[in-house]
N, C-alpha and C positions, 0 to 999 in steps of 0.2 A: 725247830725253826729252819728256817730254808736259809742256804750259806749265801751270803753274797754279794762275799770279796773276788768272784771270781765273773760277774759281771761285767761285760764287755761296755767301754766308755762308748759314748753316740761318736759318729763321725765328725771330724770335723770337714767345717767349711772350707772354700777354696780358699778365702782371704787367711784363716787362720793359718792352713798347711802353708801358705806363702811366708807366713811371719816366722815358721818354727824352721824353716829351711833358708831362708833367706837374713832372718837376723835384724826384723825392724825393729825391734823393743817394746812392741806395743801399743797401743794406742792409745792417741792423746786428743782431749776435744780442744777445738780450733782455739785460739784466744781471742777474747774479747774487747774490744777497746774500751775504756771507760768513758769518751765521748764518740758517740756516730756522728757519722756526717750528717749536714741537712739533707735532707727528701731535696730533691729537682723537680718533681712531678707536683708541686703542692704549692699553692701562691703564697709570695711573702705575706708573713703578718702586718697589720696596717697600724705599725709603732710610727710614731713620727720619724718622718723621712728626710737623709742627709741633704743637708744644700749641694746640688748639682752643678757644677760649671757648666754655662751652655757649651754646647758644639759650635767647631767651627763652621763654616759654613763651605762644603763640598761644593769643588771646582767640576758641573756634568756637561763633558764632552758634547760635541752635536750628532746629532744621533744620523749616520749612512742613510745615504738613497736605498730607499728596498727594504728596511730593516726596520721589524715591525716595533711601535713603540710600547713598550712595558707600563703595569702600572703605576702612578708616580712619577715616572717621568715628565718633563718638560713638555706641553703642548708641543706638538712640530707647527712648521711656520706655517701660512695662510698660503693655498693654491694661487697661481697666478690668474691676475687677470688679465683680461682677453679686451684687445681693443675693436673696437667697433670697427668693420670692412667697409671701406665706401667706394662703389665701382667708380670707372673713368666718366666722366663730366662732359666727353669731348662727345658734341650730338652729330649724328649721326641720320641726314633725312631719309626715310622708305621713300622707295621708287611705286608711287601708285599707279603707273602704268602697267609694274609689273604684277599687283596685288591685281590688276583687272585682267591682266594677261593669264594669271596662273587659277584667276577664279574664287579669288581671295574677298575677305569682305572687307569693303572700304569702310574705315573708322570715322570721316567727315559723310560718306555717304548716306541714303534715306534705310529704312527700315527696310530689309527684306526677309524672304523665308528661310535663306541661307544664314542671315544675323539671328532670325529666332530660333533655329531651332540650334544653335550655337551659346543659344542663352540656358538653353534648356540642359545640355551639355557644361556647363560651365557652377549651373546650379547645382548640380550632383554632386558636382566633384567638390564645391565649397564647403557642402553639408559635411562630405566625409573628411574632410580635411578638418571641421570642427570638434566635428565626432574624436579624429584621431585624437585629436591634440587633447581633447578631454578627459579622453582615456591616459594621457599619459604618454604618447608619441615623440614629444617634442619637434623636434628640426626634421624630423623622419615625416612628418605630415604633410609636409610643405613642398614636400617632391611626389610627381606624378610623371611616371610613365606612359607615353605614346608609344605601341606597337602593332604590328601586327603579324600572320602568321610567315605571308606571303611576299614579294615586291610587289610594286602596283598594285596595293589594296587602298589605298590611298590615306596612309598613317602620318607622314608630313603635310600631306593637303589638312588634314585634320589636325594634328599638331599647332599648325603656324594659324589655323581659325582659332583654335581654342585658344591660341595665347593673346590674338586681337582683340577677343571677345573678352576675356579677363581685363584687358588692360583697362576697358573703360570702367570694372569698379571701382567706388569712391574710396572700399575699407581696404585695397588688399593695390601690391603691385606685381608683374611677372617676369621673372628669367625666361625667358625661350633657347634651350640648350640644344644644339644640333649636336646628337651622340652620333648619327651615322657615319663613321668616319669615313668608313670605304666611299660612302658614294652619298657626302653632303648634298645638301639642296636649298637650306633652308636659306644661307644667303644667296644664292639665286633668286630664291620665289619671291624676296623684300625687298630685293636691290644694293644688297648691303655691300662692303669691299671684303675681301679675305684679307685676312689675317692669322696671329698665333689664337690657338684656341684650346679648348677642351684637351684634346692628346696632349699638345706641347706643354701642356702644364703638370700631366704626368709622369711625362717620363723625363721633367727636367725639374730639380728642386730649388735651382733658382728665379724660377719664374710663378709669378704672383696671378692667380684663376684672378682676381679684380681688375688690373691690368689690360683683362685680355677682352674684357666683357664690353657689349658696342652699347650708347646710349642710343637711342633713336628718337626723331618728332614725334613720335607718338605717347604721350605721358604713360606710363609706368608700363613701360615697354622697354625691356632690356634684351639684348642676344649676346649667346657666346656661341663663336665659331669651332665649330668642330675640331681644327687645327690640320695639320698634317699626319696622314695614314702610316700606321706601321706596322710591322710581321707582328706584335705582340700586343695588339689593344686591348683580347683577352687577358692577359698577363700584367698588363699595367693597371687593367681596370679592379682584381685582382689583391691590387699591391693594397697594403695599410694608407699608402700617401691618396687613395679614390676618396676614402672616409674624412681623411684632413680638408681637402679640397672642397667638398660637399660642404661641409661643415662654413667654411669660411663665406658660400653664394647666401646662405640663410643670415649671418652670424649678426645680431643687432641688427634683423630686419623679421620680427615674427609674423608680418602681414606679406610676406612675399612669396609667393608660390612656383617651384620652379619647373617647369616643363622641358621633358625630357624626348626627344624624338633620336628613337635607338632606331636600331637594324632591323631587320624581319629578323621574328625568331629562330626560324627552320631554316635561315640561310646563315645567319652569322652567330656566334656566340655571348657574341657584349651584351645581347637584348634579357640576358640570363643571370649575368653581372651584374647587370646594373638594375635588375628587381629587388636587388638585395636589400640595393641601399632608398627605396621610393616606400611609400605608405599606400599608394596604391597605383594600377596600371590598368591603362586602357587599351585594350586587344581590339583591332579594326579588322571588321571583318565586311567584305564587298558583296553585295545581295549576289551578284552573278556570276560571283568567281571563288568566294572560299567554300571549301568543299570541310563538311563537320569532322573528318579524322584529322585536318591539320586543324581547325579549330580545337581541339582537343588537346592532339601535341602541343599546341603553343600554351596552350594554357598550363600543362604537366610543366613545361620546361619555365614557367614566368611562377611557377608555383611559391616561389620564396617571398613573394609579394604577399602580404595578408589579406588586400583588398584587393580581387579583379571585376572589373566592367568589361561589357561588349557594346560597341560601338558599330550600328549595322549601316556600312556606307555605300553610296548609288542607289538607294529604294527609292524607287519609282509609285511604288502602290500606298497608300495607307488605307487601312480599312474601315477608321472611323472617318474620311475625307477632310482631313485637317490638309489646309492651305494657310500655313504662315506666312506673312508679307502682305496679303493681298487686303487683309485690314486697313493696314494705316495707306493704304493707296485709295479710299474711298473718300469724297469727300464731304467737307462739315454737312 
């Protein structure tokens, strides 16, 4: 038989060599408790359950401006409300000498082609202003821009018709807002007095846009003066306080439409501002003087308005031979 006391023992392990060198004594298995803990991860049994003292009832602080509310929290309070703006009372007569002098349409006077096709003008814009609002617009709808690309295209002459022409609907009434600050006109062409207006209620935060607004004898015929000119009407118009201010000519009046007669847009900057804040803009373009590249530019630059109109003024031709006025001047 084969010898084999002289068989070499296996190796040992690292853990063992540690124990014969280091002196642990061996190994021991862990001890067991003879009660475990309960499981955490496992729902109580549904033994009848102890009487519970209610809780008190937690003192919750009011929850910071800005700081959004968690779930469970306290409702936050109700937004404020907003009180109805009613402009100034104090009336104010148009000079119809000078509505005849500037070429204006007289509002007691008869039908003519200058009233109709003023009407025609006035019906577009109604539409789209219902359109807006249906869409979703709100107070944005109610504002319409007069511009146009050039000076002397005749965008106030147009302006100050379109707002006579409004005035006589039964649903709606109109602001007529002189924005040209540089170079007003509108109370010239009505007769009206100067006063604070449009600017000075920008760039001053104690002065109220209602305030400043003139009533005139003409039923739902309202104007706000331009105010007085200054190095930054870009920068004012600009500010957060344009939005506020806008906000307050509309504010618990949703039949009022405000008309806006800015600058030419190639000459001054406001007319680019102040598309911002309008639902739509009307660009006045003169049959024998705006030339199509600044038609174009003005248009690029009023581009933040969603809705533009062209307004074609001085046409002398039509080519289906439409003569408005000259109807109601025939007799029974």
């Amino acid at each position: 038989m084969t010898d084999q006391s002289n068989t070499p023992e296996p190796p040992k392990t690292l853990l063992e060599r540690a124990e014969s060198m280091f002196g642990l004594g061996g190994y021991k298995p862990a001890r067991v408790p003879k009660e475990l803990k309960k499981p955490v991860n496992r729902r109580p049994s549904r033994a009848t359950p102890k009487a519970k003292a209610p809780d008190a009832p937690l003192a919750v602080p009011p929850v910071p401006e800005g700081v959004a509310q968690a779930a469970g929290d306290p409702a936050p309070p109700p937004e404020p409300v907003y009180e109805d703006v009613e402009f100034n009372d104090t009336v104010h007569p148009i000079n119809r000498e000078c509505l005849t002098r500037y070429g204006l349409i007289q509002p007691e006077g008869q039908v003519t082609a200058l009233l109709e096709e003023f009407r025609i003008v006035k019906r577009q814009v109604l539409q789209s202003v219902r359109k807006a609002r249906a869409a979703g617009s709100g107070a944005l709808a109610q504002r319409v821009l007069v511009c146009s690309p050039h000076p002397d295209e005749g965008k106030s002459y147009c302006a100050v018709n379109l707002a006579l022409a409004m005035a006589a609907e039964k649903d709606s009434e109109v602001l007529l807002v002189d924005a040209d600050f540089a170079k007003p006109s509108v109370l010239r062409m009505l007769g009206l007095p100067k006063g604070p207006g449009f600017m000075d209620v920008l760039a001053r935060d104690d002065l109220k846009v209602e305030d400043c607004v003139l009533a005139t004898d003409i039923a739902g015929l309202h104007v706000l003066p331009a105010g007085n000119h200054t190095t930054s009407d870009s920068e004012y118009l600009a500010s957060h306080r344009t939005a506020e201010v806008l906000d307050r000519l509309t504010r618990g009046s949703p039949k009022r439409i405000v008309i806006f007669d800015s600058p030419p847009a190639l000459a001054a900057s406001p007319a680019a501002e102040l598309a911002k804040h309008v639902g739509q803009a009307i660009v006045v373009a003169r049959a024998d003087r705006t030339g199509q590249s600044a038609l174009e530019d003005a248009l690029t630059l009023l581009s933040a308005c969603p809705d533009l109109k062209l307004l074609l003024n001085a046409a002398h031709f039509s080519p289906s031979g439409r003569r408005f006025g000259a109807y109601y001047g025939e007799e029974a």
